[in-house]
ROLODREN-596494 format. One record per residue (C-alpha): z, x, y; residue in three letters; residue number from 1. Coordinates in steps of 0.001 Angstrom, whole numbers, plus 524288, in hexadecimal, padded with zeros to 5 digits. Layout:
BEGIN
w_u_v_rest_nr
Z_X_Y_ALA_NUM
...
# end
This chain:
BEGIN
w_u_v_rest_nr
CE15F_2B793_B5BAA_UNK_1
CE0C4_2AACC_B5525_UNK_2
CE687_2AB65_B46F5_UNK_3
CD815_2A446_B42DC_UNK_4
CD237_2B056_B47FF_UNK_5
CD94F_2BB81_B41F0_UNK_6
CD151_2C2B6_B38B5_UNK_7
CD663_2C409_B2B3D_UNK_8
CCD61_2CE62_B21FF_UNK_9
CCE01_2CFA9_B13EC_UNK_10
CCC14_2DAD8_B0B56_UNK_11
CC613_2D678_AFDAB_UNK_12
CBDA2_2CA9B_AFBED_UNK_13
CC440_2C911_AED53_UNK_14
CCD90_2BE33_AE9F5_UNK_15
CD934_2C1D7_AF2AB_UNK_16
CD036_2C4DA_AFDE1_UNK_17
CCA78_2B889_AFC96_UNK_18
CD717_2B077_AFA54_UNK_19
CDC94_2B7AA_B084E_UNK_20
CCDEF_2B2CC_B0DEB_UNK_21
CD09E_2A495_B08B2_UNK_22
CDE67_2A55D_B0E25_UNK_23
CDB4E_2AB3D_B1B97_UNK_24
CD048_29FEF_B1CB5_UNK_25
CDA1A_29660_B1B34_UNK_26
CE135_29B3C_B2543_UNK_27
CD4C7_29AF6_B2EE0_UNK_28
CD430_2AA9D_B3016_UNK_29
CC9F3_2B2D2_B3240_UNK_30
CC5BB_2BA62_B253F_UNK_31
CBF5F_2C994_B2312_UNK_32
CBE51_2CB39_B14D0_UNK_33
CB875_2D91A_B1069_UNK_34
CB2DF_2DE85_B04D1_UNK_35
CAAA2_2E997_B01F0_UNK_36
C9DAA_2E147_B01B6_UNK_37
C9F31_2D925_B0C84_UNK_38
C9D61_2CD08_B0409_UNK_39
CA602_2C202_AFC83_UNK_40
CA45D_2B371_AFBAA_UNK_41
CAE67_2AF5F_B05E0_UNK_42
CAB51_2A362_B10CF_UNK_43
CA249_2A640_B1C37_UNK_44
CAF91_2A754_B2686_UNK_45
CB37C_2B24C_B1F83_UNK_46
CADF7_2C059_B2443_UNK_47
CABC1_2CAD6_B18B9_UNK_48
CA836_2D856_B1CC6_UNK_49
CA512_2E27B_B1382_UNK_50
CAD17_2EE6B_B12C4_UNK_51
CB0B5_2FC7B_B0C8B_UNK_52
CBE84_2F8AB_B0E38_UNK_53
CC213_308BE_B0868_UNK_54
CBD86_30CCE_B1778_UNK_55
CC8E5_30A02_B1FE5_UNK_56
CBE3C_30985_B2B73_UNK_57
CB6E9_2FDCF_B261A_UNK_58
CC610_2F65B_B21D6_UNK_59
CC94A_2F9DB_B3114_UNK_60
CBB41_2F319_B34D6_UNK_61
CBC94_2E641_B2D1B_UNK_62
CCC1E_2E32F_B2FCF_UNK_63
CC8FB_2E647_B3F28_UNK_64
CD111_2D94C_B460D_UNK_65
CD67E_2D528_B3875_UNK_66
CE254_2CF75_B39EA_UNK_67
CE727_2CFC3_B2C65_UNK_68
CDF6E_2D8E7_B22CC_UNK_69
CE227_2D421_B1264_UNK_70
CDEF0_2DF0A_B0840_UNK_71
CD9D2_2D79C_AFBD3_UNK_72
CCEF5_2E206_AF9CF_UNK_73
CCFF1_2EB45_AECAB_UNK_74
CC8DC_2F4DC_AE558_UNK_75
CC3EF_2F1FE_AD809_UNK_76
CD0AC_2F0F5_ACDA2_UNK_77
CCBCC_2FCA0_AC561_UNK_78
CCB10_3049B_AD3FC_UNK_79
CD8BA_301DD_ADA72_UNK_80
CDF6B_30F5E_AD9A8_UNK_81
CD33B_3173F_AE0DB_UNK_82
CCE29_30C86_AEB2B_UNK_83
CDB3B_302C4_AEC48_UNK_84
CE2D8_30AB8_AF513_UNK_85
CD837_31084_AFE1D_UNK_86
CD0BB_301D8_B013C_UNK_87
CDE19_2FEBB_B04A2_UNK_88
CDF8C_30AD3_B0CD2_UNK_89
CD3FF_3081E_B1448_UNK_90
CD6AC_2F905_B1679_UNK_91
CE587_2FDDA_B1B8A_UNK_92
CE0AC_30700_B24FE_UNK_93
CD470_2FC9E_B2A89_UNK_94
CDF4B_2F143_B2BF3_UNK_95
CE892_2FAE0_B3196_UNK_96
CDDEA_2FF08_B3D17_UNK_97
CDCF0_2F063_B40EF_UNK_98
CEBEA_2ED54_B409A_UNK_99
CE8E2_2E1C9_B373C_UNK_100
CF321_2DD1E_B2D6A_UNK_101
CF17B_2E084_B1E9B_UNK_102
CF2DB_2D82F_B1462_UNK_103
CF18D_2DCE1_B05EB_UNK_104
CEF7B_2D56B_AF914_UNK_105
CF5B8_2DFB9_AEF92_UNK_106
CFAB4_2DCFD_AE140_UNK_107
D077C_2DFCE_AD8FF_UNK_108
D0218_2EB18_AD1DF_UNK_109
D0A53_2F48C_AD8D2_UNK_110
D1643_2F01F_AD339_UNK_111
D1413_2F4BD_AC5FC_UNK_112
D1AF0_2EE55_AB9F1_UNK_113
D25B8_2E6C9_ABEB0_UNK_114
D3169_2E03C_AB673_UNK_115
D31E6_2D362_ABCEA_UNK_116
D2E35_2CC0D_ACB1B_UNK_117
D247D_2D42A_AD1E4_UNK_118
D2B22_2D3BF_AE057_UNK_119
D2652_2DAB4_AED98_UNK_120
D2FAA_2E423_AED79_UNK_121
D2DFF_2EA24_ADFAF_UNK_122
D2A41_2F92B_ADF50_UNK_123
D1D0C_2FE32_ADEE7_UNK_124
D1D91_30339_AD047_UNK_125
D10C9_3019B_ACC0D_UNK_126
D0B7A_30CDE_AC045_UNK_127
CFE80_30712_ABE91_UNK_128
CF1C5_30BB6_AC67F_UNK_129
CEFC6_2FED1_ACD71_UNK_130
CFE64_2FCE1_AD019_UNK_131
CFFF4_30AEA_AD53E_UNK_132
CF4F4_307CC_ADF2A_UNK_133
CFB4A_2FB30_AE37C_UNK_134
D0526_30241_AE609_UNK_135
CFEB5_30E18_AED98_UNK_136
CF7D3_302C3_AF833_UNK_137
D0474_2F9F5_AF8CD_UNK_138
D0B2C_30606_AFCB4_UNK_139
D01AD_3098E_B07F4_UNK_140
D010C_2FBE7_B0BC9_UNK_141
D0E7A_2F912_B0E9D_UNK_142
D0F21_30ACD_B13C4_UNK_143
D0486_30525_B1D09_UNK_144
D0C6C_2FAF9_B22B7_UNK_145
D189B_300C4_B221D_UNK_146
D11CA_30A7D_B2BBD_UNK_147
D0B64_3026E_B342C_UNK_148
CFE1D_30341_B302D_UNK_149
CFB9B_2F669_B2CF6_UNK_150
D02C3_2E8C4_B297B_UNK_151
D0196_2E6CE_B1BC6_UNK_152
D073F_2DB9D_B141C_UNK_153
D0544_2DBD6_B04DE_UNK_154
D0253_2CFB6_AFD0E_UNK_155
D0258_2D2B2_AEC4A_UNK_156
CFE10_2C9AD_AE1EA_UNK_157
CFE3C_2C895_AD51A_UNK_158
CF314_2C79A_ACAA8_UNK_159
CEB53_2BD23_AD2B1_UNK_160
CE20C_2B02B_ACF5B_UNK_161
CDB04_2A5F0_AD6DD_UNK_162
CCDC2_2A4BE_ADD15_UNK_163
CC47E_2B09B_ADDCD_UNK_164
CCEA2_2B7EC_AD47E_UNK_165
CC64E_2BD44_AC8CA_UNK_166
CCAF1_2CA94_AC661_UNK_167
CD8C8_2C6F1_AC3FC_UNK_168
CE0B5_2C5FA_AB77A_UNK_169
CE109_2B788_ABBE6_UNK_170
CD3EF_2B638_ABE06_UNK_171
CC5CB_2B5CC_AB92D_UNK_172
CCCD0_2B8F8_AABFB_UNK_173
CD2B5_2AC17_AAAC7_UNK_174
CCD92_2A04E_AB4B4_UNK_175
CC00E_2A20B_AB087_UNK_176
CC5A8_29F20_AA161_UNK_177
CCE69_295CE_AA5BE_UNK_178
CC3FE_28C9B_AAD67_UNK_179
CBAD9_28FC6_AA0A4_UNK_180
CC50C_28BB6_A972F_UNK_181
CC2BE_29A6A_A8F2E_UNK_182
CCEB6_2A443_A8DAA_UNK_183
CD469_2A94B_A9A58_UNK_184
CD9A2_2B80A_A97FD_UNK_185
CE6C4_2BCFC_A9EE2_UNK_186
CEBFD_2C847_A9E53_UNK_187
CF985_2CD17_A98CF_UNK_188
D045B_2C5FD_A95F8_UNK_189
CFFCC_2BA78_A9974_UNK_190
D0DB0_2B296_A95AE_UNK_191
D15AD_2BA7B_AA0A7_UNK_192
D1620_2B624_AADF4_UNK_193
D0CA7_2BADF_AB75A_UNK_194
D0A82_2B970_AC647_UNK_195
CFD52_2B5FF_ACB32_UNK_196
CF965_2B3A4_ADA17_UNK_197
CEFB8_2A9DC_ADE20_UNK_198
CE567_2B1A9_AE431_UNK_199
CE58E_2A636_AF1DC_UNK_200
CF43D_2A8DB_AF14A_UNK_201
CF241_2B7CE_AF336_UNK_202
CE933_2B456_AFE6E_UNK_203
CF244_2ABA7_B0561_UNK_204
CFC4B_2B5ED_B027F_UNK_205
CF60D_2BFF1_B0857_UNK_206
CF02E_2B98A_B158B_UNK_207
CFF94_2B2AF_B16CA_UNK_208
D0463_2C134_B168B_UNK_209
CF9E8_2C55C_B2262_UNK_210
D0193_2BACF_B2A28_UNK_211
D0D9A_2BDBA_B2953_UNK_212
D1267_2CCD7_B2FF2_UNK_213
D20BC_2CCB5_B28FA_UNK_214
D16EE_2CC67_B1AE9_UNK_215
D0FDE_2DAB1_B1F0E_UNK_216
D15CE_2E6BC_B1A78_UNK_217
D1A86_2DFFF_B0D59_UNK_218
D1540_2DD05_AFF57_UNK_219
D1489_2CDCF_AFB9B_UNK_220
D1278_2C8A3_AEF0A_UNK_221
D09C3_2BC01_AF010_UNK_222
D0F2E_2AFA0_AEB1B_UNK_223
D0B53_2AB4E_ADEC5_UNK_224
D0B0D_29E65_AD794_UNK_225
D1656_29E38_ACB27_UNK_226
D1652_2A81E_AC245_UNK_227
D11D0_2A374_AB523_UNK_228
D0D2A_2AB55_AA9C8_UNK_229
CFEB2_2AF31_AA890_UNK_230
CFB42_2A5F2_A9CE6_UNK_231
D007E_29969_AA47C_UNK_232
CF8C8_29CEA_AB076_UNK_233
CEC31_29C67_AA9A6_UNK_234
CF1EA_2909D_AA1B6_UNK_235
CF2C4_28B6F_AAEF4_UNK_236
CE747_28E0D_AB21F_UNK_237
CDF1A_287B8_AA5F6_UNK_238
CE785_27BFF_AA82F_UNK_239
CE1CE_27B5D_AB5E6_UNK_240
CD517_27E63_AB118_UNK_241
CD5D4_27327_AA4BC_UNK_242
CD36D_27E96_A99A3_UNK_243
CDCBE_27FA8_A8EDF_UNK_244
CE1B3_28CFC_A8F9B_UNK_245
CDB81_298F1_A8AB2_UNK_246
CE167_2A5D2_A8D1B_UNK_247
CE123_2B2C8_A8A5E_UNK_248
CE8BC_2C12D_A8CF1_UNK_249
CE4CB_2CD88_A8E21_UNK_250
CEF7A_2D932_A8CCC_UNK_251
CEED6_2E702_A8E74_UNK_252
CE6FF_2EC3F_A83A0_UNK_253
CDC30_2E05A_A86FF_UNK_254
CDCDB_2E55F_A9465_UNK_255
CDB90_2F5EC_A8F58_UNK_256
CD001_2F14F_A86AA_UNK_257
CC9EA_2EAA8_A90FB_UNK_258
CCC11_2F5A3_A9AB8_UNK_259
CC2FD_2FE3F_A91F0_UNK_260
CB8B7_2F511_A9779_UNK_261
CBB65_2EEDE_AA3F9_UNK_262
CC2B2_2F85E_AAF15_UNK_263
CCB8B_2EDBC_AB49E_UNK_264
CD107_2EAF6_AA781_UNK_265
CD481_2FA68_AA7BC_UNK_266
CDAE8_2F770_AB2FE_UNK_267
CE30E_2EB1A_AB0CD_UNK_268
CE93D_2F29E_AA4E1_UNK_269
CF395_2F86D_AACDE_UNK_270
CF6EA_2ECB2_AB2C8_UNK_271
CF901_2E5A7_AA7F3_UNK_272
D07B8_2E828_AA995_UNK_273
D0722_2DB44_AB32F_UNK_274
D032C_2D28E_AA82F_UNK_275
D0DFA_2D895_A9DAE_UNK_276
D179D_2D1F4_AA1EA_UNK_277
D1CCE_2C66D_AACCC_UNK_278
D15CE_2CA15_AB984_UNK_279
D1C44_2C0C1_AC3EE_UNK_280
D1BD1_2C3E0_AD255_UNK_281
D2444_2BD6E_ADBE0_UNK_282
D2197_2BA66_AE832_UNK_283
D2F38_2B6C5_AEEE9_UNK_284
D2C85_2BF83_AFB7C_UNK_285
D1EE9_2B99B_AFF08_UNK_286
D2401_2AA67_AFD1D_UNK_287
D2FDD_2AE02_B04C7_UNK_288
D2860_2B2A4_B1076_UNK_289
D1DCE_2AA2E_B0FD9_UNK_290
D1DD7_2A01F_B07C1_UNK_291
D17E8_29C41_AF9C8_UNK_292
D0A97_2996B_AF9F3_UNK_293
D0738_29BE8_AEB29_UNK_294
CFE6F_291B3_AE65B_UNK_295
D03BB_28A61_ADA87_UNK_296
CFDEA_28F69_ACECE_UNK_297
CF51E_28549_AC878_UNK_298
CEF18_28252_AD5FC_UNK_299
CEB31_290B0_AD671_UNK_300
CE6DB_29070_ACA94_UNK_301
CDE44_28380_ACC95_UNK_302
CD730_28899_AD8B7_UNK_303
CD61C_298CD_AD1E7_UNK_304
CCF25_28E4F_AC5B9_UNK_305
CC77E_28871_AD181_UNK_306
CC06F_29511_AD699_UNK_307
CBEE4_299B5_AC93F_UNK_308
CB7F6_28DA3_AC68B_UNK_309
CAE2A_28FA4_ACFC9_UNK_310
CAD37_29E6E_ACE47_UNK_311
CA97B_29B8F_AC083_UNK_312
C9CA7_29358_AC5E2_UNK_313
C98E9_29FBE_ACAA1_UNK_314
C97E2_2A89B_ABF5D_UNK_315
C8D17_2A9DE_AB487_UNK_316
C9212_2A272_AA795_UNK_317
C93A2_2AFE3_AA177_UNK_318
C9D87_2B42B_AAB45_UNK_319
CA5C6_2A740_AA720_UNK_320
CACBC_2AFEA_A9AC7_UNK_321
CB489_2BCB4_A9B9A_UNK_322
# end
């Protein structure tokens, strides 16, 4: 088969499913993205099937001939612990039937608290109900492979920004204020550092790890741009942007209060733990194997300032303010 001609499917039309897309197109590949409705503003070379991705019969039926399968599909945040595990059950077992490769966007929740450089090989010590989830489907992932029921490679990110990213700490909490020249809010600590992942560099990431075998049965972190702290990255990012800088932070009890109110507030509370104090992820193992293809951090910025730009076109005046 011609490597134009593989087929390449996608769980989740969100932002990482859509950076893989963008990355995969690049590369000439043949594209499946999936979704529940069967619907998502991607370009007309690029199939999208609808799909109860909890049925392991329908996952088997839309990754049939898939060379590499990418899991970027989740649950809503406030429903992790009872769906999380079981759509990625039922995606395992459908990839596994067809013999295609696995390749899964994950995050650094599972790690719990950490005193210093979050690394690869750090213990799964998570104590919150998000983290202890993480942990449960990293676990069966790498059980799965380790058994030979399918090649999985793992590809983790940090907090993440850039194009089609809007329900991210780094996202349509801050660029929309930022390109509107009104007070961006962050959350934490926001003079520690703290590691965020270009959403296109998590996509490249992750389609660079379906290439390579020696990357499956392993856990990659995805390379980042510098770590700064969370106040000069929105500086940054006003510079870009020609706004004098306007910013905000919301702690712990903001976050409680709020959580009374709106159910993923509840549910970033007992994360906040990441934002308390330096969160800085290294990514050694990744550049080492193959290569550093972070994208420098006011570029990012410029073209995540870009798509915001036009995203704001779309929306009524009213939706303009938080």
């Amino acid at each position: 088969m011609n490597k134009t001609d593989e087929l390449h499917v996608i769980f989740g039309t969100g932002p990482l499913g859509k950076a893989v897309m963008r990355e995969l197109l690049a590369r000439n590949k043949r594209v499946r993205m999936v979704n529940r409705r069967g619907k998502a503003e991607v370009p007309p070379n690029v199939d999208i099937i609808a799909c109860d991705a909890y049925d392991p019969e329908n996952t088997r039926v839309v990754t049939a001939e898939a060379t590499v399968v990418y899991q970027c599909a989740q649950p809503a945040y406030t429903q992790w612990p009872k769906f999380f595990p079981s759509l990625q059950a039922s995606i395992v077992e459908g990839v596994a039937a067809n013999g295609a490769k696995l390749v899964v966007g994950d995050n650094l929740y599972m790690y719990g608290p950490v005193n210093g450089v979050l690394r690869e090989n750090l213990p799964n010590a998570a104590t919150t109900r998000k983290g202890r989830v993480r942990t449960q489907m990293a676990e069966a992932l790498l059980n799965a492979h380790q058994r030979g029921i399918v090649r999985v490679a793992i590809g983790r990110a940090s907090d993440f920004y850039g194009p089609e990213v809007l329900n991210s700490v780094m996202g349509d909490r801050v660029f929309p204020a930022v390109l509107t020249g009104k007070t961006a809010s962050a959350l934490g600590e926001i003079d520690l550092p703290h590691s965020y992942t270009f959403i296109d560099d998590f996509g490249k990431a992750l389609v660079i790890l379906g290439e390579q075998d020696d990357a499956f049965g392993q856990i990659w972190h995805i390379p980042n741009a510098d770590t700064i702290t969370t106040r000069q990255f929105i500086t940054i990012a006003f510079e870009e942007a020609g706004k004098p800088p306007k910013i905000s932070k919301m702690g712990k009890f903001m976050m409680r209060l709020g959580g009374i109110f709106i159910p993923k507030a509840r549910e970033t509370v007992e994360m906040m733990y990441e934002f308390d104090k330096p969160f800085v992820v290294n990514h050694d193992k990744y550049v080492q194997a193959f290569g550093n293809h972070a994208t420098p951090l006011r570029e990012a910025i410029r073209r995540t300032l870009v798509w915001y730009g036009e995203h704001l076109k779309t929306l009524r005046p009213s939706k303009l303010t938080h």
